[in-house]
N, C-alpha and C positions, 0 to 999 in steps of 0.2 A: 425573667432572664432572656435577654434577646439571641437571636440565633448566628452565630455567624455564617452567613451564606458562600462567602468565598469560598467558604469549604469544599462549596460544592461546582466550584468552578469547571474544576478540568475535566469533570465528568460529561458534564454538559458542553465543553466545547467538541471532547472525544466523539460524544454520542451527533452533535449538529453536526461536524466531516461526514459522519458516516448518512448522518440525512441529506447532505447536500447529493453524495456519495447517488446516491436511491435518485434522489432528481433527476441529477444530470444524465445517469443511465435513462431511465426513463424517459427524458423528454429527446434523446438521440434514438432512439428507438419508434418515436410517435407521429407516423405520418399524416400530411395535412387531409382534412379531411375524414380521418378513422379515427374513431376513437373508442380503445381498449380502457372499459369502465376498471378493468383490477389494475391498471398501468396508472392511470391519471389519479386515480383513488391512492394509493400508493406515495405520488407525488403532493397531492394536496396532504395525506399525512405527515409525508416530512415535511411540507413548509407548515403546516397548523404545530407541529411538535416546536420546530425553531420557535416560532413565532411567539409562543406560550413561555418556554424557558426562557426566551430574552427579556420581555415583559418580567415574569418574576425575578428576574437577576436586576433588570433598572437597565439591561442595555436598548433603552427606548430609540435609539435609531435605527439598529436591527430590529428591530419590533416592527416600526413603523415602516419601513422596506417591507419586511415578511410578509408582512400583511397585503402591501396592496397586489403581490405578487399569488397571496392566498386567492384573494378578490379575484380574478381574472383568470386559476387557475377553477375555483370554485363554479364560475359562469360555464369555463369547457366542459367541465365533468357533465354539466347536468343539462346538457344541453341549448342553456342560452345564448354560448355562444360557440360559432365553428371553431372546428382546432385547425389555423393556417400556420404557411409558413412565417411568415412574418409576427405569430405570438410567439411559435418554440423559439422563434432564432430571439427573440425579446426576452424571452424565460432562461434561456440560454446564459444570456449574457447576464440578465440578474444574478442567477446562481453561480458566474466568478466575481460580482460582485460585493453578494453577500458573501464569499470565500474569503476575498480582501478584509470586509469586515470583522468578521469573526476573528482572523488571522491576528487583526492589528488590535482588537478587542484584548485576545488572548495574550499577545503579547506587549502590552500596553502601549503602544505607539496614536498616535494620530489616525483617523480614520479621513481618507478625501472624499471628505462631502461635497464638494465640486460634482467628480466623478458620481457620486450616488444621487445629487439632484438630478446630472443629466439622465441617466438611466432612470431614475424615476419618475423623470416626466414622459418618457419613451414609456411606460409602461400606464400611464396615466392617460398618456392621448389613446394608445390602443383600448384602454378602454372606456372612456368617451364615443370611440365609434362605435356603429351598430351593433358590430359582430358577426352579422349577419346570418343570423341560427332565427331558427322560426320563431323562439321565444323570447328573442331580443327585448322585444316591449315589455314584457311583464317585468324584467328585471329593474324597469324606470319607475312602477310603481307598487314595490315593494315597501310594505309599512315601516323598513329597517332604512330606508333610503331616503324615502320622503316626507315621513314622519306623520303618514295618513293611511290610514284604514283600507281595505281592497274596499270600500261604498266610498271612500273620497270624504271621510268625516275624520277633521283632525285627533291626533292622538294624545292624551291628556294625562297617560298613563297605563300601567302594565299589570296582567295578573299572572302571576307562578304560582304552580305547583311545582313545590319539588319533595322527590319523594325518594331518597337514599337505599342506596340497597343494605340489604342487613351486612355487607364484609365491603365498605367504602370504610370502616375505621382500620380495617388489618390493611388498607393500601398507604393508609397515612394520610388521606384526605380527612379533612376536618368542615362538616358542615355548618356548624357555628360561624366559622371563621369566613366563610363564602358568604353567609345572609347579613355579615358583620359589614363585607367588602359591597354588597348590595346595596346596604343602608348610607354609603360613600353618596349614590348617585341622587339620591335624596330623600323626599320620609318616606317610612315603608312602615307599613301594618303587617304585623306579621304575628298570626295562627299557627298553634304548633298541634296536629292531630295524636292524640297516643295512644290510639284504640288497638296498634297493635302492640303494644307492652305485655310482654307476656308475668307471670305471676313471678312472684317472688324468687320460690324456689328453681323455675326455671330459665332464670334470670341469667343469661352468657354478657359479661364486661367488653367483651372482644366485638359484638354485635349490635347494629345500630337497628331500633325500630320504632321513630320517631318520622314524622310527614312533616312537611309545612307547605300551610297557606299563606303566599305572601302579596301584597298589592302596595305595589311600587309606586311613589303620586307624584311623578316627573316625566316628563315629553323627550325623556332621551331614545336615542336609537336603538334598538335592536342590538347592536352589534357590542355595544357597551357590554349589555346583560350577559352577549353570549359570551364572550372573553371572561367574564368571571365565572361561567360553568365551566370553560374548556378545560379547566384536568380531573373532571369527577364526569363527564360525557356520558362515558361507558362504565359507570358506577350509581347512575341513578336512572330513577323515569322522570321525567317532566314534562310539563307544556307552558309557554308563554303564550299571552292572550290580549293583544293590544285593548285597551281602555279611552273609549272614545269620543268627543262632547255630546254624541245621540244618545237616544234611549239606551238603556243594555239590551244588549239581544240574547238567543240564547246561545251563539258564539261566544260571549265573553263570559259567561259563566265559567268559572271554573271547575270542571271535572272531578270527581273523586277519585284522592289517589292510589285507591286500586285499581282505577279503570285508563288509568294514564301509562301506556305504552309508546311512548315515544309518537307523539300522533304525526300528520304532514303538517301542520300548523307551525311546530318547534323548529326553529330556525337554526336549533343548532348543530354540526356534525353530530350523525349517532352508529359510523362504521366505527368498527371498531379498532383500538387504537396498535399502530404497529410495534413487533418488540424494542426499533430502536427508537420509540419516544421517551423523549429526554423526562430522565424521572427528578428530575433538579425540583419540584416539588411536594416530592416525597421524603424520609426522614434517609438518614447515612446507609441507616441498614440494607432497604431495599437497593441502596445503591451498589453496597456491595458488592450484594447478590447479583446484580446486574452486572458488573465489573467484569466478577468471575466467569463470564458465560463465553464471553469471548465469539470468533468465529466458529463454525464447525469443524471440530480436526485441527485446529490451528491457534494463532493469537492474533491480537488486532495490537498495531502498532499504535499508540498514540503520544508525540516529543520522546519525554523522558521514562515514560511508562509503557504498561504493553499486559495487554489482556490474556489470559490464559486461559485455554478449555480446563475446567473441571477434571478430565477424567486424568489430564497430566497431573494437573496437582495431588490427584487420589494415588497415580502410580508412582511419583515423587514420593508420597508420604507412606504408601510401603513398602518402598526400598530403604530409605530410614529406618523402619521396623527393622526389615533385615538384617540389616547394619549393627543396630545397637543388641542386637541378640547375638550377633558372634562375636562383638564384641565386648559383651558380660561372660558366653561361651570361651572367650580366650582369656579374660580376667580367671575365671574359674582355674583354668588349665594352668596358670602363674603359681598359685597357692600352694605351696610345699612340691613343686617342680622337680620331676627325677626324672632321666632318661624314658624310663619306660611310655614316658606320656609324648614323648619324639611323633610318633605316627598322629596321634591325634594332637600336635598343635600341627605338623604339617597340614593335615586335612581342613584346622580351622584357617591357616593360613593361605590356602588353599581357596576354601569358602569367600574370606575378606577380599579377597583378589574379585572375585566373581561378584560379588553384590558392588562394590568402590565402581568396574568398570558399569555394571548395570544402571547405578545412582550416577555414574559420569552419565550416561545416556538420556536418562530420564531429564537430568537439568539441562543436555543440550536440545532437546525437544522443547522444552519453555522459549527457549529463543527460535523456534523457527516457524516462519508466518508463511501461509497460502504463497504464492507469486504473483496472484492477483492481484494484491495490494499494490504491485509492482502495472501490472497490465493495465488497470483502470484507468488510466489516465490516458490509454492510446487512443480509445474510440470518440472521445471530443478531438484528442489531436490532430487523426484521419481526416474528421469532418469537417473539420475548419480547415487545413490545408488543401484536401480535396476540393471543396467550395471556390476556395480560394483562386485554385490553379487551374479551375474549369475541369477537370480531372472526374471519373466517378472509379471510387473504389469500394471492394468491401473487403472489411475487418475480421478476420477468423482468426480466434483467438481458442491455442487447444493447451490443454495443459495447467489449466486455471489454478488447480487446488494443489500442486507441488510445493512441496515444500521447504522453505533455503531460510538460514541464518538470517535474523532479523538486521546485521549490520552490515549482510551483501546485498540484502532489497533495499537500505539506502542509499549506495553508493553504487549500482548496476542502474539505477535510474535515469539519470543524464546519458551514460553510451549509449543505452538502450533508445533514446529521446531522439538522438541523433542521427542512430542507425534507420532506424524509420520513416525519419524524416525522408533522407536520403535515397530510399526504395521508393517514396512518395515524386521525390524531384528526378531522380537519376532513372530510375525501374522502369516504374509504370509510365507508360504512355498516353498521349493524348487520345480520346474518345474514336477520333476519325481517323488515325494511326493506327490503331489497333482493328478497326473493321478494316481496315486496308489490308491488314497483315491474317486476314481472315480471325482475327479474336473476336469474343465479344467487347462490347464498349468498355463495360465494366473491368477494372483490371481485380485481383484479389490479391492483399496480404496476409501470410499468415505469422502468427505470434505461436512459437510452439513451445513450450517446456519438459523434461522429464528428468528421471534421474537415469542415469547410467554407471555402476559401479558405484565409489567414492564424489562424483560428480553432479551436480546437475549442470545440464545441457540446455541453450537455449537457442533456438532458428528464428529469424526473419527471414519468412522466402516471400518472393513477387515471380507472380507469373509476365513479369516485365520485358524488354525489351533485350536483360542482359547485359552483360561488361563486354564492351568492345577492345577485346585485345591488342588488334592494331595503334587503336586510337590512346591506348594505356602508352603504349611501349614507346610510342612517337613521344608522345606527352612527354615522360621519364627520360627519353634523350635528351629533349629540348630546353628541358630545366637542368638537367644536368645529375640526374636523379642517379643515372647509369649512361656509363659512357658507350657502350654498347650491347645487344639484345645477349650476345653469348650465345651459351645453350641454356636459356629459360624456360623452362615450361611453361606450360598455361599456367598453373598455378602461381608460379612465383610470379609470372607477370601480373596475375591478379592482385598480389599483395603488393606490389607498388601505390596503390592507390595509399597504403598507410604508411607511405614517408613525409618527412611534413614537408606541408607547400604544395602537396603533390596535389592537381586539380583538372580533370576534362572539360568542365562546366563552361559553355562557351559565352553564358552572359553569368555578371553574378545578381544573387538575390536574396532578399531576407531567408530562404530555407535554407539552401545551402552554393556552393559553389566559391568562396574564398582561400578554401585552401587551408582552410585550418579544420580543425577537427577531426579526421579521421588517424589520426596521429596521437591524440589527444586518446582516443577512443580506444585507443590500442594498451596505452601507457596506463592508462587509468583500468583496465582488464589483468594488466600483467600487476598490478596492485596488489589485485586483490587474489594474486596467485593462477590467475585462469589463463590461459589463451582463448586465439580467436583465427578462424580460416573461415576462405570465401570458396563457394562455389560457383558455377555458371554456365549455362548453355544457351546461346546466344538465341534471342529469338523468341526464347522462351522461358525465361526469366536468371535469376539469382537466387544462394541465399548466404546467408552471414550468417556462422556458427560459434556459440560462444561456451566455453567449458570453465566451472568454476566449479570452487572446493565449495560443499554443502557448508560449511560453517569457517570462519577465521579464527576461530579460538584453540581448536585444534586440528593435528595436521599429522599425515602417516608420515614421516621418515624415515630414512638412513643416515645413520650415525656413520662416521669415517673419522679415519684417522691422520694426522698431519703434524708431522713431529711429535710433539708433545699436545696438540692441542684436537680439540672433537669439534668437528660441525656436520649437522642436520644439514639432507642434502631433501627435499620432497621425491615423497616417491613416482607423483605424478610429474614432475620433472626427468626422471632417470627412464634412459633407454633401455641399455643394456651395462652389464661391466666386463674390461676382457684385459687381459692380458698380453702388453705387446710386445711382440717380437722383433728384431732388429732390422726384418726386413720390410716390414710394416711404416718405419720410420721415414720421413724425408726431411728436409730443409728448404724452402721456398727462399729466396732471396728476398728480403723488404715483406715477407709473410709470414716469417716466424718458423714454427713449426708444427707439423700435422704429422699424421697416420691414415694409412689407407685402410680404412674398414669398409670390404666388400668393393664396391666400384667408386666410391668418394673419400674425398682427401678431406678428415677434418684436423681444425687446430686443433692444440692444445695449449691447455691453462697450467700453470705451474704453481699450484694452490701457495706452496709454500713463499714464492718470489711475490705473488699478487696480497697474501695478509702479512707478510716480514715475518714467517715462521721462522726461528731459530733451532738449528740440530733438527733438519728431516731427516726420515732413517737413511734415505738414498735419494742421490738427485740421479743415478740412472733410470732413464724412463723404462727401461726391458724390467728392472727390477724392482718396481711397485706396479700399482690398476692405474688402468683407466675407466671412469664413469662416464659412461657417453650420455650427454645434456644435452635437452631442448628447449629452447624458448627465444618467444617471439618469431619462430619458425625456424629458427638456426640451431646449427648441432655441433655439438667439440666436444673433448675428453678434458674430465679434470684428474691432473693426474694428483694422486694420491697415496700413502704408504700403506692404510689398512683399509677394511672392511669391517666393522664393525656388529651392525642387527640391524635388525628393522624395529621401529616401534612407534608408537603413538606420542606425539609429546604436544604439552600446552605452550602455546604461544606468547610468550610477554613483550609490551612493545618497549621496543629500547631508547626511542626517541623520548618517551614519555618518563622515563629512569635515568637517561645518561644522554644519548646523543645518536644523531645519526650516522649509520655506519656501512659505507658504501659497498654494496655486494649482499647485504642482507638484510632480511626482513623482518627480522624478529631475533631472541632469544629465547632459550628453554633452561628450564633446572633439572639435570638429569638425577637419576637414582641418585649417587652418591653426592648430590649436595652440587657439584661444579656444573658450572656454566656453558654453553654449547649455543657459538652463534648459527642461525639458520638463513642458509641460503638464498637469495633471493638470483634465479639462475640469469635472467635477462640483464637485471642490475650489472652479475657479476662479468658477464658478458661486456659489456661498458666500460669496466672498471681495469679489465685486463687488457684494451687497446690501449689502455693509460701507461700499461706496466710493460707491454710487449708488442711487436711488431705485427700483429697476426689481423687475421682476415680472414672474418667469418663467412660461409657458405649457406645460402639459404637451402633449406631440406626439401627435397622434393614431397 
């Protein structure tokens, strides 16, 4: 019965990201000239991992890429050849290469071989030349290269031992099946030692203790042979022994396979292999087990699936216990039911409340991944932009392992992309700018994350140059942004930069300076429920801060009232709520109307005029609240007839059920069955200049 390997696809694309993943960290890391053996060892294992699982899958163009990239990564390690700049930035680019291919692998599209020739002959002349490492030369007359002997006597053939360890069957490796794939390259003689068999009765099914002698009668390379050990490496001992038209000497004898420890002769890798090597040739099970292991403390995102640590699954699956014992506990308490058992169904009902939100908790921890996942992608972006713009910066990135809702690390990605950019073009200054301005050359970014409250929190600060207020304010007259300064503060002057169009950039350029996007970057925050404020001291840098709800599935609210109808207001939206009094009241002409809370005039929305509430209990504004809202830095009062609770409720999206529905963001199913749409405050903000005269006030 043949296997179907598909099966085993998504594992092994999952697990090759996360090798490329190891690369690209590593070779942004690895300066010309040094070279950290645990760093490059590291990177030659993810490319020897890819390179093995493409081969076994039949994706022979990834194969064949990985490989020569292994080549050349092989020669740095071990010192044949120097690590310059001109290999990382070459390795570099392979590893978005191979990105590409995998991508379009996985997603069955076309692969441009165009583009992989060119880089792969970029990687082929680099190594054609010398290297220039002191061992350059030997690597030219390597018996696996040239297909001759270190005496210069051609090679005629191979001698193996290979010698299994007793637990290479519990990894799923199959020795037969390797000496089967050997006998491919042409005849082979092959000795099977069984001296260590043990007796009958102490005979383990699960343990291998079989040797082989085997002698290969074909002038193929080295390298052939070693590809067919590469996923039993670190599960056997062996030596290969070129076979040569001279005498035998007593190099090519072959060794006894007790006395064979991986000698320097064996050509093959024998570090051992990292946890994320692709186990694509090993059976489902071990895959599983691999599946489940996830990051530490977190999950690993991959498309449509996502890794989970163990230990959540273990507190997942005793809160179910809990669960179904109160409710057998409550089943119980049903059975011939008389007042007197009142106290104790309270207490289990009680109980149910308690374990429901505990098991709510436990499944929203399945969805939320490191923020790293998010971060990783900055330290290639830094570098290549830096490079780019003559620029030197460095990457400090704190916060790594916080942890956010796996469906606001995909879509916090692009602003993020943006914002850094930005700090990159706008921020930081040029090298000989900043020793002018007494800095060092070097500018710093930092990437920061945490939680605060119901939130996580995210900073980009540069120790930059700073937002030039003047130059904002002029800018904003001159397009027509603001017809004059007012009384802006520095802050609100800062947030002009997020109207759209809005642009200081005095040339434009592929980073940024068109005038789009930071507009974008705003709307696409306020999305996903968050805001975003700038800070700055001129001179000495900036930073962009961005506040976002830990998960989009659920969300704390207020419930309010409005005639007959309930809508969710967030709680991280709401100020305050107050009661206003007659003298509070004004009338702006062509403004609508506002209330003076404390020293500012804000509008007000008239919930019920802006959704065609019918039968409000009152349209006097003295006699219902006001909820004082923020978003997208402006503040008004919605006025409203009740006040309702506060509570937790799940989000369902409405676009995906019915339609989009301007001013909100969602729907909820409250306790008694009915329906409650949820506020979306900036939306609704929008939606009431439609309905009314009014004219919002930016919040200091």
């Amino acid at each position: 019965m043949s296997i179907d390997m598909a099966q085993f696809h998504q594992v092994f694309f999952e697990e090759s990201f996360e090798g490329l993943d190891i690369m690209e960290s590593g070779l942004l890391g690895m300066q010309p000239g040094e070279v950290d053996s645990e760093e490059i060892n590291a990177i030659f294992r993810a490319a020897h991992s890819i390179k093995g699982g493409a081969g076994t899958f039949g994706f022979t163009d990834i194969s064949s890429f990985t490989h020569i990239m292994e080549t050349l990564l092989d020669e740095m390690r071990d010192g044949r050849r120097d690590v310059t700049a001109e290999a990382v930035e070459a390795l570099l680019k392979s590893v978005d290469i191979l990105r590409h291919m995998m991508t379009a692998t996985q997603d069955g599209d076309d692969i441009d071989l165009d583009v992989v020739k060119i880089q792969q002959a970029e990687l082929e002349r680099i190594l054609a030349s010398d290297g220039s490492g002191a061992a350059g030369q030997e690597s030219g007359s390597s018996a696996s290269d040239e297909g001759t002997a270190s005496t210069g006597e051609e090679i005629i053939g191979w001698k193996i031992v290979f010698n299994p360890h007793d637990t290479i069957l519990r990894s799923g490796n199959d020795p037969y099946r390797i000496i089967r794939e050997l006998s491919e390259l042409g005849e082979t003689e092959v000795n099977c030692d069984t001296d260590q068999l043990p007796d009958l009765k102490d005979f383990d099914v699960e343990s291998y203790h079989l040797s082989w002698d085997i002698r290969l009668n074909a002038a193929v390379e080295q390298q052939a042979i070693n590809e067919i050990f590469d996923w039993v490496e670190d599960e056997c001992d062996m030596a290969i022994v070129p076979i040569t038209d001279g005498a035998p000497s007593a190099q090519a004898a072959a060794p006894h396979p007790e006395e064979v420890k991986k000698p320097e002769a064996v050509a093959t890798e024998t570090t051992a292999a990292p946890s994320a090597k692709s186990a694509a040739a090993k059976p489902a099970a071990n895959k599983t087990a691999a599946k489940a292991g996830g990051a530490k403390g977190g999950a690993k995102s991959g498309g449509g699936s996502i890794r989970v640590d163990t230990a959540k699954i273990d507190s997942l699956i005793n809160m179910v216990g809990e669960l179904v014992i109160t409710q057998s506990m409550l089943g119980m308490l049903g059975e011939d039911f008389d007042m007197s058992r009142v106290e104790k169904l309270n207490e289990g009902l009680g109980q149910l409340e308690r374990h429901t939100r505990e098991l709510q908790e436990s499944v929203m921890q399945i969805r939320m991944l490191p923020i790293s996942f998010t971060f990783s992608r900055f330290p290639r972006l830094v570098h290549d932009l830096s490079t780019k713009m003559g620029k030197k910066i460095e990457l400090e990135m704190i916060g790594e392992e916080t942890e956010v809702d796996k469906t606001v690390i995909e879509k916090i990605g692009d602003p993020l992309v943006h914002l850094v950019r930005n700090s990159l073009d706008h921020g930081i200054e040029m090298p000989e700018d900043r020793v002018a301005a007494g800095k060092s050359e070097t500018g710093k970014i930092q990437l920061i994350a945490s939680h605060k409250g119901g939130n996580i929190v995210i900073e980009i600060r540069d120790d930059g140059k700073g937002l030039d207020r003047d130059r904002i304010l002029s800018k904003a007259i001159e397009k027509g942004v603001i017809s004059d300064a007012g009384n802006l503060s520095d802050k609100q002057i800062y947030e002009l930069i997020f109207e759209a169009g809005f642009s200081t950039a005095e040339q434009i350029s592929d980073v940024s300076g068109r005038g789009v996007g930071m507009d974008v970057v705003r709307r696409n925050i306020n999305e996903l429920g968050g805001g975003i404020e700038i800070e700055s001291d001129p001179g000495k840098g900036s930073a962009i801060i961005i506040r976002l709800p830990l998960t989009l599935a659920i969300l704390d609210g207020q419930s309010i009232k409005v005639g007959d109808e309930t809508y969710i207001v967030p709680l991280v939206s709401i100020v305050e709520s107050i009661q206003c009094k007659p003298d509070m009241l004004n009338k702006v002409a062509g403004k609508g109307e506002t209330f003076k809370l404390r020293e500012a005039y804000l509008p007000i929305i008239r919930m019920h005029e802006v959704f065609g509430v019918e039968n409000p209990i009152s349209t006097d504004i003295t006699e219902g609240l006001l909820v004082v809202v923020e978003g997208d830095g402006q503040r008004c009062g919605l006025f409203v007839d009740e006040l309702l609770g506060q509570h937790q409720v799940v989000i369902k999206s409405l676009e995906t059920n019915y339609k989009k529905v301007d001013g909100t963001s969602g729907a909820t199913i409250l306790g008694d069955g009915s329906v409650a749409l949820i506020l979306d405050i900036p939306d609704l903000m929008r939606l009431a200049r439609r309905h009314q005269p009014i004219q919002f006030l930016k919040s200091a």
